[in-house]
LUMDRENVO-307961 format. One record per atom (N, C-alpha, C): residue number from 1; residue in one letter; chain; atom name; x negated, y, z negated. Coordinates in pm, 1 decimal, m for minus. Last residue first. Layout:
# LUMDRENVO-307961
NUM | A | A | CA | X | Y | Z .
...
END
This chain:
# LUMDRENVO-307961
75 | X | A | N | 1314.5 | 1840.5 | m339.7 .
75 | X | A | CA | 1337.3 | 1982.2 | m260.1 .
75 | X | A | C | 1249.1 | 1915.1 | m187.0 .
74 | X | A | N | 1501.0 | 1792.3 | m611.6 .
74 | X | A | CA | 1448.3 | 1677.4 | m525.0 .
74 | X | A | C | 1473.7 | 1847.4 | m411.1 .
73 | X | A | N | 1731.0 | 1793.9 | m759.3 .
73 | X | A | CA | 1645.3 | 1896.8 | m756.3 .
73 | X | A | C | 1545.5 | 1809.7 | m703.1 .
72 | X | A | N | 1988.1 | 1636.8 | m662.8 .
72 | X | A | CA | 1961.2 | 1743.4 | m688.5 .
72 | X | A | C | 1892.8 | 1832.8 | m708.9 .
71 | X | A | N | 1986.0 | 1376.5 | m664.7 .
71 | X | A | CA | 1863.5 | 1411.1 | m571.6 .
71 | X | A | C | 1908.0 | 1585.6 | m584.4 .
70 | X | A | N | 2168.3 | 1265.0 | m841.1 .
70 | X | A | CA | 2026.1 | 1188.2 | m814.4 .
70 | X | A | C | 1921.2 | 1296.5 | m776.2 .
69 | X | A | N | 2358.2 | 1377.9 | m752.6 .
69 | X | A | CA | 2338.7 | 1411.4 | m871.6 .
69 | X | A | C | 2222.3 | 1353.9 | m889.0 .
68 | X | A | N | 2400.2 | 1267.5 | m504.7 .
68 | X | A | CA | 2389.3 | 1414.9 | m509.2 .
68 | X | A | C | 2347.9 | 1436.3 | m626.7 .
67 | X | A | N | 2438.6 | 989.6 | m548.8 .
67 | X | A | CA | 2344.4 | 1011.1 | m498.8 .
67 | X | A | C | 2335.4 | 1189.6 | m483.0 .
66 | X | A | N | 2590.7 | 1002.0 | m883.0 .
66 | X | A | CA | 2593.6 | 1016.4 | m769.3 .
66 | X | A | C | 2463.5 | 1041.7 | m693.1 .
65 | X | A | N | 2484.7 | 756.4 | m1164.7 .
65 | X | A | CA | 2464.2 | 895.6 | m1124.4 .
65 | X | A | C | 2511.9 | 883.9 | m958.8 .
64 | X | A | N | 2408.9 | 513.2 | m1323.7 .
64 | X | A | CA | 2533.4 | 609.8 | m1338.8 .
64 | X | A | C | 2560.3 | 744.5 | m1223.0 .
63 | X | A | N | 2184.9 | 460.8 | m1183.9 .
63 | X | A | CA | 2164.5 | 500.0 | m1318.0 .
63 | X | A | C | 2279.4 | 543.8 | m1360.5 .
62 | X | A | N | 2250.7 | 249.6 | m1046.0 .
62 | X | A | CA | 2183.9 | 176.1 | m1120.9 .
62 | X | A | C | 2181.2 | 298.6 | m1266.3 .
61 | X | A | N | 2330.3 | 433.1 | m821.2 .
61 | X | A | CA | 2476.5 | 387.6 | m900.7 .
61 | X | A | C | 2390.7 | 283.8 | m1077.3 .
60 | X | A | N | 2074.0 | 545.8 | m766.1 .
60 | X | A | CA | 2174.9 | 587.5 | m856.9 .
60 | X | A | C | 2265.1 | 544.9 | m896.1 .
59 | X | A | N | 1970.5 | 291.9 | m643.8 .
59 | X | A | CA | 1906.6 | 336.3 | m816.3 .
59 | X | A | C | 1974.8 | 447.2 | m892.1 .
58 | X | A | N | 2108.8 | 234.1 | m464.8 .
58 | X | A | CA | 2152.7 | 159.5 | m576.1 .
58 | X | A | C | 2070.0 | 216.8 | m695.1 .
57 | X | A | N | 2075.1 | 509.9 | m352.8 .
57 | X | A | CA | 2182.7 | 488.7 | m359.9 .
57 | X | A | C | 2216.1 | 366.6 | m496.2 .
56 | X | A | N | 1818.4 | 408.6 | m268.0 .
56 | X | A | CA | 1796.3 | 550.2 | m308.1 .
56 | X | A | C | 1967.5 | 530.3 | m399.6 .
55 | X | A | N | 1817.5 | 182.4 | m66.1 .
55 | X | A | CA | 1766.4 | 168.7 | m210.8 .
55 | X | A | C | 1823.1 | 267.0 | m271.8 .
54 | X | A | N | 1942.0 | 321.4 | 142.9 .
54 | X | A | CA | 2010.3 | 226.5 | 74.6 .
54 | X | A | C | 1958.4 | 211.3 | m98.4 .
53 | X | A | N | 1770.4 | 483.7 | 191.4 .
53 | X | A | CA | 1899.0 | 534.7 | 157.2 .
53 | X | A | C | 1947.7 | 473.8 | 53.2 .
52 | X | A | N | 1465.7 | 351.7 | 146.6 .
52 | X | A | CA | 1581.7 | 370.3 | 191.0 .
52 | X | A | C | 1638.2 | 379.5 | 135.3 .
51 | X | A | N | 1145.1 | 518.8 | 46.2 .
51 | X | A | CA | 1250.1 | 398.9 | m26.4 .
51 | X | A | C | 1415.1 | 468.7 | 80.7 .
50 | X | A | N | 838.3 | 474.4 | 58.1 .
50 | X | A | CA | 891.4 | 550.7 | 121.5 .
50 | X | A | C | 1063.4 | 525.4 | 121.6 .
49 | X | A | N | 613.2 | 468.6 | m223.8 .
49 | X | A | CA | 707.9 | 440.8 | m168.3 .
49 | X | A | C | 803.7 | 543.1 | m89.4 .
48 | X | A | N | 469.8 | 634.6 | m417.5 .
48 | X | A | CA | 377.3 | 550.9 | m296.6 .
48 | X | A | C | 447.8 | 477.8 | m216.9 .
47 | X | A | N | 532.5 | 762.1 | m626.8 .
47 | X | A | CA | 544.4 | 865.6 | m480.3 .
47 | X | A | C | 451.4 | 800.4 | m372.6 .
46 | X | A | N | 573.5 | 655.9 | m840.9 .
46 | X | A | CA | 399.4 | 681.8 | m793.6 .
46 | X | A | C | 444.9 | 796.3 | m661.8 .
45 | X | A | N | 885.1 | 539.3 | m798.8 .
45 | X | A | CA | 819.0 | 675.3 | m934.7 .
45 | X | A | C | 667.4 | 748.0 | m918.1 .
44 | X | A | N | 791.2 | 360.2 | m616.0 .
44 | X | A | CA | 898.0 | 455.3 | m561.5 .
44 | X | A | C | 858.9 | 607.9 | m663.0 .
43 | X | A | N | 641.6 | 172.4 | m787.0 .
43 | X | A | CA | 625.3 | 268.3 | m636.8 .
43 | X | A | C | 662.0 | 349.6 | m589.0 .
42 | X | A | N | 848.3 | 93.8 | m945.2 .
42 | X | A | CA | 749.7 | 180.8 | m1024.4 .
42 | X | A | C | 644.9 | 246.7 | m880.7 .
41 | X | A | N | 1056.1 | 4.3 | m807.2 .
41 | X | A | CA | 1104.6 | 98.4 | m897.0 .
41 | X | A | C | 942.1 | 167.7 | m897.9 .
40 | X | A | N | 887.2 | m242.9 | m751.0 .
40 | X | A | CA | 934.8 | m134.8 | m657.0 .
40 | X | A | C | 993.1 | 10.7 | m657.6 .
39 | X | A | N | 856.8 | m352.9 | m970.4 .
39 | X | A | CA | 746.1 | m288.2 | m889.3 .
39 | X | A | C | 755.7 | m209.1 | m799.4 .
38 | X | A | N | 1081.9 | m438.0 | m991.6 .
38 | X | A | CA | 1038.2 | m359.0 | m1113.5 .
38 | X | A | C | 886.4 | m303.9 | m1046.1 .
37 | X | A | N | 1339.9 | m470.9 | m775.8 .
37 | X | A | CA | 1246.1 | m530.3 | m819.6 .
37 | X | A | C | 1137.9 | m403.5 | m917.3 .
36 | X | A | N | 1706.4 | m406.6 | m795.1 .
36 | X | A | CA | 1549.9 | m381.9 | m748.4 .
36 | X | A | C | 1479.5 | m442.4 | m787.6 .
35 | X | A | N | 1966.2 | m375.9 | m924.6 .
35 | X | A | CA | 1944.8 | m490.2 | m856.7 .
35 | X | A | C | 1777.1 | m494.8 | m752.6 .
34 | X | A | N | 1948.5 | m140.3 | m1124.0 .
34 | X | A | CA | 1975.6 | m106.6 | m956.5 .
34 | X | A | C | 1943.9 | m255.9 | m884.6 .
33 | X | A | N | 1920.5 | m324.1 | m1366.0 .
33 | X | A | CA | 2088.0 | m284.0 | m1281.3 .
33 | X | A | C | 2082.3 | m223.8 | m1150.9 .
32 | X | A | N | 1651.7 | m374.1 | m1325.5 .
32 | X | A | CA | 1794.3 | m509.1 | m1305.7 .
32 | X | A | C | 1888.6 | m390.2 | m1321.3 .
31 | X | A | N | 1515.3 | m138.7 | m1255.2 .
31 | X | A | CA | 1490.4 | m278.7 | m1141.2 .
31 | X | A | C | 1651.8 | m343.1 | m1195.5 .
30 | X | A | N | 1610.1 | m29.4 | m1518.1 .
30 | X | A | CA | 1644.8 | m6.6 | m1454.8 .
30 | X | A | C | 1617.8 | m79.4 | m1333.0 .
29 | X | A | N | 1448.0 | m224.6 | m1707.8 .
29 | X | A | CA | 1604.0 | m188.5 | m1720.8 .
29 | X | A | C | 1651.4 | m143.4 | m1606.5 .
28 | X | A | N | 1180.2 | m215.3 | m1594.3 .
28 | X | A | CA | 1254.6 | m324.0 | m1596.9 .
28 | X | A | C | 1383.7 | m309.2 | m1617.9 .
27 | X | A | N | 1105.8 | 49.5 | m1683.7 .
27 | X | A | CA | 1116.6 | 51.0 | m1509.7 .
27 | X | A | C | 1215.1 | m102.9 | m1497.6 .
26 | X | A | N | 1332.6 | 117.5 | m1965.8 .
26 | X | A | CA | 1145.9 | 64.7 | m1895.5 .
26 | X | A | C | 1202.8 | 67.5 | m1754.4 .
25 | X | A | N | 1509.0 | 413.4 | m2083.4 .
25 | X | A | CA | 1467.4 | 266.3 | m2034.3 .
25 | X | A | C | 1335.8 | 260.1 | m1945.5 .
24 | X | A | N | 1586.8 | 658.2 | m2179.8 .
24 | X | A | CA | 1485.9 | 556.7 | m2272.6 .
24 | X | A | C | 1469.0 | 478.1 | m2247.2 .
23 | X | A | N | 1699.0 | 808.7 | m2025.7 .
23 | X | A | CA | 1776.3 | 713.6 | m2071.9 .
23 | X | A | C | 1725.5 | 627.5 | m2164.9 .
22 | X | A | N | 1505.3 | 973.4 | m1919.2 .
22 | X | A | CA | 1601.8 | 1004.4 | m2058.9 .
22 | X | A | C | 1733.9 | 942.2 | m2082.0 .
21 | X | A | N | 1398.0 | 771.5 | m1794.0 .
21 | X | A | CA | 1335.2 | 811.2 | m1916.1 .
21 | X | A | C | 1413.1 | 903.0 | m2026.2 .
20 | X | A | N | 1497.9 | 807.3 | m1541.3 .
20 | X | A | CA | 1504.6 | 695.3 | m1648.2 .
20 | X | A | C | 1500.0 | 711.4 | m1780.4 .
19 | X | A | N | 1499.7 | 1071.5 | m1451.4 .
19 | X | A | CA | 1665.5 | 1007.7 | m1550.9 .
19 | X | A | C | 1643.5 | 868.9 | m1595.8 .
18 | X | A | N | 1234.1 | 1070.8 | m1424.1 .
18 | X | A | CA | 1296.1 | 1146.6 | m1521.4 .
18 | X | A | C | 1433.6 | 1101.3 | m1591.8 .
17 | X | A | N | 1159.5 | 889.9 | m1217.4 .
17 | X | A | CA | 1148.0 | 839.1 | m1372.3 .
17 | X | A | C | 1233.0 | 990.8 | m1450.2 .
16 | X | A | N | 1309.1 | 1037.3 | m1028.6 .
16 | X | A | CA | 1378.3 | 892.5 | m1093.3 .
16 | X | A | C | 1329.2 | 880.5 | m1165.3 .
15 | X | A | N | 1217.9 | 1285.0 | m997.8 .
15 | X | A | CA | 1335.7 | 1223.4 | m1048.3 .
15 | X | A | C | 1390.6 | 1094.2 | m1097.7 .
14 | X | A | N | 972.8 | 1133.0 | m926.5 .
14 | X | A | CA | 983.9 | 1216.2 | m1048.4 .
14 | X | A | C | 1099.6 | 1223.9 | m1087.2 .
13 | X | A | N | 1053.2 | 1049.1 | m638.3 .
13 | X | A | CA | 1006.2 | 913.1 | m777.6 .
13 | X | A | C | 990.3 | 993.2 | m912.8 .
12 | X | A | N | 1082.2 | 1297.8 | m493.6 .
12 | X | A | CA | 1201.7 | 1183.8 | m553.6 .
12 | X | A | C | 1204.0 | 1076.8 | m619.8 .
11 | X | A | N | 803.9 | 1416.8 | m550.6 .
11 | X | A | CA | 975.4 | 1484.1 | m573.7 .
11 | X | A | C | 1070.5 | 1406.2 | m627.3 .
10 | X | A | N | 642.5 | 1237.4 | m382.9 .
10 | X | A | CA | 632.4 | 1276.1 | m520.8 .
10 | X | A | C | 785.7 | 1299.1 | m577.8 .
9 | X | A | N | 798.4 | 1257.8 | m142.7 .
9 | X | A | CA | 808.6 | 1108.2 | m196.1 .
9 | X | A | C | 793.7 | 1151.2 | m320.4 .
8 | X | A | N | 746.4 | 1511.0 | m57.7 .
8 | X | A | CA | 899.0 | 1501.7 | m121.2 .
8 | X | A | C | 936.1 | 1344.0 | m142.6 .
7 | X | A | N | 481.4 | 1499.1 | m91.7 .
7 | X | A | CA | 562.2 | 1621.3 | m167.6 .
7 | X | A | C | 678.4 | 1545.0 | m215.6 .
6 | X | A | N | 281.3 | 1294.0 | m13.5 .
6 | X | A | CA | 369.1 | 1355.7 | 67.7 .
6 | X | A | C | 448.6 | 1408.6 | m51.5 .
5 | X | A | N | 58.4 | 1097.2 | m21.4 .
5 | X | A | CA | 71.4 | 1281.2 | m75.9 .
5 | X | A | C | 168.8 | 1339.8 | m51.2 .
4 | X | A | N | 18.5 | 771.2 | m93.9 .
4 | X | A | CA | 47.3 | 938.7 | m30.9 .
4 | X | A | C | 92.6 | 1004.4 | m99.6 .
3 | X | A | N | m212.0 | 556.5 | 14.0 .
3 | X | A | CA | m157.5 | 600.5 | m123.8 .
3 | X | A | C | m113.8 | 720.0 | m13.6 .
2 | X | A | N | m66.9 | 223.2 | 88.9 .
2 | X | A | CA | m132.8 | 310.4 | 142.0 .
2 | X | A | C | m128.3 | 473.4 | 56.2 .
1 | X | A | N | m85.7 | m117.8 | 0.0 .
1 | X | A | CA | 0.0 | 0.0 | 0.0 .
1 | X | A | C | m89.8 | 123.5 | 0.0 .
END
């Protein structure tokens, strides 16, 4: 896996550990309800993942959250 810089991968794995984390859950809580794998979660949080819609979508219904409410400050 190829490392990157790209802003708005950073952007949208910061959000996601952010609403993990103030949920107080491990990357493992959240992999099993967004039905993900726990490495993939934690790629996606590195900003070393480039993660489909699709994914993007189960890690919000994974956190409660609309995909607008997900990616709200995601610029």
């Amino acid at each position: 896996m190829a490392k990157r810089k790209d802003p708005l991968l950073r952007d949208v794995g910061a959000r996601v550990r952010q609403c993990r984390e103030k949920r107080q859950w491990t990357q493992e809580d959240l992999a099993e309800r967004a039905e993900l794998d726990r490495s993939y979660i934690a790629g996606i949080e590195a900003g070393l993942r480039n993660p489909s819609i699709k994914a993007i979508a189960k890690i919000a219904r994974g956190l409660g959250l609309t995909l607008s409410a997900l990616l709200e400050t995601v610029t």
